[in-house]
N, C-alpha and C positions, 0 to 999 in steps of 0.2 A: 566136291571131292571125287565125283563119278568123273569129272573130267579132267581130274589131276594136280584139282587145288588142293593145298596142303592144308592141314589142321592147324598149324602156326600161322599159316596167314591168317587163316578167319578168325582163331583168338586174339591176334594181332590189331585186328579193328576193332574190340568191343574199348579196352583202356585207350587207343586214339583217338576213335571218333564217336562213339557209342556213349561212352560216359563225360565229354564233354559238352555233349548236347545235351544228355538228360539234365547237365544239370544248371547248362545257359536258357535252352529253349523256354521250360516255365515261365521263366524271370522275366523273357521279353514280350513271350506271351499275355502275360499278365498285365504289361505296359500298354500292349494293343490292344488287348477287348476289356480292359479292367470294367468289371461287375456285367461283363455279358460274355460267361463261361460256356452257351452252349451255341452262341454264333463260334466261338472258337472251333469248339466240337465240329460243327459243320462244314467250318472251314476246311481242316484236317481231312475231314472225310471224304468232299470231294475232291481235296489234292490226294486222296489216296489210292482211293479207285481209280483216277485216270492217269494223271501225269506218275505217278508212284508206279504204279502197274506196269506202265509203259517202257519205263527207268528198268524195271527188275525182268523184263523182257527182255530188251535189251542186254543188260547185263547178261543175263543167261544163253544168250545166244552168243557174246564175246568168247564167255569162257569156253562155253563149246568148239567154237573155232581155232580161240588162241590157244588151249590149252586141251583138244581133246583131237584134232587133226592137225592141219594147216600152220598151225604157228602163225597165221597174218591175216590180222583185217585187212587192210588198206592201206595204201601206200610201202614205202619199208617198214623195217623191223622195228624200228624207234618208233614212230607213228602206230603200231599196233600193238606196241607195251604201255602208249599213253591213253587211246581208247579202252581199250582191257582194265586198267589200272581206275582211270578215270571213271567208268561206268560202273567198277567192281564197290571205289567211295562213295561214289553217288548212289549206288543203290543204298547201301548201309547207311549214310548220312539219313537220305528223307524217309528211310523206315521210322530210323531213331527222332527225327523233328516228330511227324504226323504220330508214334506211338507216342512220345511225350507232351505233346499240345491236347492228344485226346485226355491219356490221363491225369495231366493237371487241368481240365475243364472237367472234366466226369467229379475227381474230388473237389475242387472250387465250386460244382453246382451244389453238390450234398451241404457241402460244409453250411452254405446259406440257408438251403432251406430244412437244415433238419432241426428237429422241435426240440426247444433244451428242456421240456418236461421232462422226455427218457431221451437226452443226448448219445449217449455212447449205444442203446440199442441200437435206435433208430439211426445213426451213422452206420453201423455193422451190418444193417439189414437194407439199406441204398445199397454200399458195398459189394453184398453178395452179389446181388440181384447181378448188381454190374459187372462182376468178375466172370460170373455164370456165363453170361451175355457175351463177351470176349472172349471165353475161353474156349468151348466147345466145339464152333467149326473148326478148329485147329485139329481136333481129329477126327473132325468128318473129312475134313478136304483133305489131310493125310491119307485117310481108307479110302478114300474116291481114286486118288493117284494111283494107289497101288492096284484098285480094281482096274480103271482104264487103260493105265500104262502097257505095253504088250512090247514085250523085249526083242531085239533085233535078232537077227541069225547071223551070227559068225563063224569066220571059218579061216583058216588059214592057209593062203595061198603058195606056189611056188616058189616064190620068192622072200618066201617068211614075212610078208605083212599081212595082217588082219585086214578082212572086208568084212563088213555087216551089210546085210541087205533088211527091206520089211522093217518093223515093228511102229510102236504107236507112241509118244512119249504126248502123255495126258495133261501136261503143266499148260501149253500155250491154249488147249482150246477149254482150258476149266478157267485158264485167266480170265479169258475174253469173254465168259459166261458169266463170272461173278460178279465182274468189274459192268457189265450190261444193267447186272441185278441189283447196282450197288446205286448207278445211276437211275435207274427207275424207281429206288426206295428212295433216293433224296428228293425227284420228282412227287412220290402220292406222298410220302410222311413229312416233307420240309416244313408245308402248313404248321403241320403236326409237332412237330418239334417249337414252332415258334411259338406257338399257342402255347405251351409247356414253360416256353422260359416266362409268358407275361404274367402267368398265374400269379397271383398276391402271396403273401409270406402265410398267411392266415390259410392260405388251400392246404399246406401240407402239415397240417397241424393238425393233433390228436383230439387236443379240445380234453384230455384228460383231468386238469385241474379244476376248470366252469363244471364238468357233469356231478365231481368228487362237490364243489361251493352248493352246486341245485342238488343233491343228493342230504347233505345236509341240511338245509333252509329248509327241504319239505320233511325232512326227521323231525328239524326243531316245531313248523307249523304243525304234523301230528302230535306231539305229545302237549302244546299248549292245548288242543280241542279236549285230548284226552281229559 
């Protein structure tokens, strides 16, 4: 919107391309890794930090160009309404994939292994945990923008156009940093993760029912001594 895109556009892609993927991508997901939910996860995550990142680089350099100076990438005018155009679905597309393939693996992992002693807690409390997890840097990396960011200087010239000279825009080198960080936690936690999915059904279980069984057997052996 800083560089001129309009609000009906961006609403424009959630009902085209945003809500037909949430609700194909699962389905095929499901097709591909059926009952290993969190190689899914994994998947997603390295196509998010690198190639995803890349996409939405990209893209934000278009709009800057097409739509905030120059009106042209490359080549004519037609050639640089289909990069702009092209790069603006692409980025929204593979958001919409890798957000959908993680949150149907994140629920598809719970779903399996949580204990039907207390079902519905213990789904609710996987959940948090995970929503917690997802949601937070969303306003740390927001407050980070706005701390780094350092606005241009503008000024209006003789001839009535605006020059900006200076300032800092914080989005490209906080990409290149997360996206670093993103691939070095797939690197030391991947183990980690996998070791997680081979866990038996019996790891995440409370074991509520067996303590409540030996709780009462040694009630009943007290009171036959008694």
């Amino acid at each position: 919107m800083e560089f001129g895109l309009s609000k009906q556009t961006t609403a424009l892609l959630s009902p085209t391309i945003i809500l037909p993927l949430g609700i194909l991508v699962p389905i095929i997901g499901t097709k591909i890794w059926h009952g290993h939910p969190l190689k899914q996860f994994m998947f997603a995550y390295k196509f998010r930090v690198t190639f995803v990142a890349l996409v939405d680089v990209l893209m934000l350099l278009a709009v800057r160009s097409f739509r905030g100076g120059s009106a042209m990438l490359m080549g004519g005018e037609t050639t640089s309404r289909i990069i702009f155009w092209g790069l603006l679905i692409a980025s929204t597309a593979f958001q919409a994939i890798v957000h959908s393939l993680q949150f149907n693996a994140q629920m598809t992992f719970f779903a399996h292994r949580v204990d039907p002693a207390i079902g519905g807690s213990y789904m609710t409390l996987l959940n948090t945990f995970g929503n917690l997890g997802g949601t937070w840097p969303s306003s740390v990396i927001m407050y980070m923008i706005g701390q780094f960011t350092i606005p241009p200087n503008c000024s209006v010239g003789e001839d009535g156009i605006e020059v900006c000279t200076g300032g800092r825009d914080a989005y490209f080198p906080l990409q290149l940093v997360l996206s670093t960080l993103g691939c070095i936690w797939i690197f030391v936690m991947g183990r980690r993760v996998q070791h997680i999915a081979e866990l038996p059904d019996d790891a995440w279980r409370t074991h509520i029912e067996g303590e409540d069984e030996e709780e009462m057997q040694q009630l009943k052996k007290g009171g036959k001594h008694a």
